[in-house]
N, C-alpha and C positions, 0 to 999 in steps of 0.2 A: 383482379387482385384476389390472392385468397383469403376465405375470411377463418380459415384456420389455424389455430395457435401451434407453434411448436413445443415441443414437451422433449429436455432435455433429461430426461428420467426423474427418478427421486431418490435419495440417497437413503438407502436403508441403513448404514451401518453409520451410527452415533455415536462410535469410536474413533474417528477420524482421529490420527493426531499430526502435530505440525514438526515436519520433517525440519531437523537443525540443518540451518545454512550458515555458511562462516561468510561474514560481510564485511568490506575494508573498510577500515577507520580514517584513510586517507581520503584528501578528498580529488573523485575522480571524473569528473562531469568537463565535458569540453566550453563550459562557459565559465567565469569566472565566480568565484565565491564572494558572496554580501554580506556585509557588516550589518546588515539591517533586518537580516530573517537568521532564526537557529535550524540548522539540519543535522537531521541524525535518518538513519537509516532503519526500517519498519520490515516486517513480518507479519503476515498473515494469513488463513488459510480460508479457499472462497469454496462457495457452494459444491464444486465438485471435486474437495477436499484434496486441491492442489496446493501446494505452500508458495505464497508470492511474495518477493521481496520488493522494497519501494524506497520513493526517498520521502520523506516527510519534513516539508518548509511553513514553519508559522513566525508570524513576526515578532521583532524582541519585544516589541512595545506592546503585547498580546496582556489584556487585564483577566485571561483566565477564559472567557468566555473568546473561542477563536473560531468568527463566524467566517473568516477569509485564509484557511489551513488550508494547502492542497498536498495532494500523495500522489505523484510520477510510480507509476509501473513500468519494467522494461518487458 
């Protein structure tokens, strides 16, 4: 095993900005949609100042504090 880390650079430029993506409002996922979580679709930009889009599912019955939120990336 190697006991060496990888180093996927460091980003010098702290102007990164988040590239506009146009996302459907329709909803498009091959399983059926639930009455019991709200989805809306997310943007983000990661460490190597790519812009990812996602879906983002939290439950209707969430009191604000949403410790079971998940975010699907494609």
């Amino acid at each position: 095993m190697n006991d060496k880390m990888i180093c996927y650079g460091e980003i010098d430029d702290v102007n990164i900005k988040k590239e506009n993506i146009v996302l459907t409002e329709e909803w498009d996922k091959v399983f059926p949609k639930s009455d019991e979580v709200h989805h809306r679709k997310v943007t983000f930009v990661n460490r190597f100042g790519i812009t990812l889009a996602a879906d983002l599912y939290t439950p209707k019955n969430a009191d604000g504090k949403c410790y079971y939120c998940s975010v699907w990336t494609l």
